[in-house]
C-alpha positions, 0 to 999 in steps of 0.5 A: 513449509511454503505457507510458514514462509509466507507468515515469516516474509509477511512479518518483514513486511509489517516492520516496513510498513510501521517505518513507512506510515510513522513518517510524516515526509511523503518521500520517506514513507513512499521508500519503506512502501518500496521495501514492504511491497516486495515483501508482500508480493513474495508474500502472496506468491509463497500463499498462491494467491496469483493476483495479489502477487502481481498488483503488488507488483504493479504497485511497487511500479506505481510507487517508483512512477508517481515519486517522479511523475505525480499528478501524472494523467497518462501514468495513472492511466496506465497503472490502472490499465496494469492493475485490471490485465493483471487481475484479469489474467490472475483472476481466481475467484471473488477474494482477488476484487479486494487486491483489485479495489487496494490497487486502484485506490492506491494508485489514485491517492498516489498519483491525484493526492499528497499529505493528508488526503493521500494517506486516507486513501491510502488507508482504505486500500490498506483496508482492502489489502487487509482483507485479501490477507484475511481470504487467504489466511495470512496472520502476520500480514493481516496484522501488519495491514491492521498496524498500517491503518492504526499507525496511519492514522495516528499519523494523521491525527499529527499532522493535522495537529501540527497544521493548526499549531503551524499553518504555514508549515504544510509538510514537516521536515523528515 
């Protein structure tokens, strides 16, 4: 029961994270990331995968701080500090380095980048979370990390269209 839970809340997860990278305004796609990473933080502690649960944590942390303080030395320093004690106190076996590696490219697209260099990095640690869902068997969240690369990259692919179109408009209104 507890494993099919974690498929069910991983699949709300997927319909935020859908919402989140469709959006061509940081803001907007940094409040659905909000909302998609409770779900996977519930997620992965229904899956007893110990230090995905947290570093997702740390992440909804690192989401609200870098929204306010972007660019901020200190705080990304922090939050890497958080991501590798969060690890190394949940560590379990070689699966939890792919949570490790997700958080700390997060966390540098999200407090070094903007625009389209952010979701780049942001896609290789979707990559990253993709496969810790993989080790431990997730399907729906493994699909919603599958979509996010696809739909991020979609995502891209416009906003750099509408760069050449419009040089003079960096970020599209929402």
């Amino acid at each position: 029961m507890q494993v099919l839970t974690g498929q069910l809340v991983s699949l709300s997860a997927l319909v935020f994270c859908l919402i989140a990278f469709a959006s061509r305004q940081d803001q907007r796609l940094m409040r659905w990331l909000l909302a998609a990473n409770v779900a996977f933080a519930l997620q992965f502690a229904l899956f007893e995968s110990w230090t995905a649960a947290l570093l997702t944590l740390v992440v909804i942390l690192r989401i609200v701080l870098a929204q306010r303080y972007p660019g901020n030395r200190w705080l990304l320093l922090l939050i890497l500090s958080l991501n590798f004690a969060g690890a190394w106190w949940t560590w379990q076996n070689w699966h939890d380095l792919f949570a490790l590696m997700a958080g700390t490219l997060g966390t540098l697209g999200m407090f070094l980048l903007r625009g389209i260099p952010m979701r780049l990095v942001l896609g290789a640690a979707a990559l990253c979370w993709m496969m810790s869902n993989i080790l431990i068997g997730s399907i729906g969240a493994t699909l919603a990390e599958g979509l996010v690369c696809l739909t991020n990259a979609i995502t891209i692919w416009r906003l750099r269209r509408l760069n050449q179109a419009l040089p003079e408009l960096k970020q599209p209104p929402d």
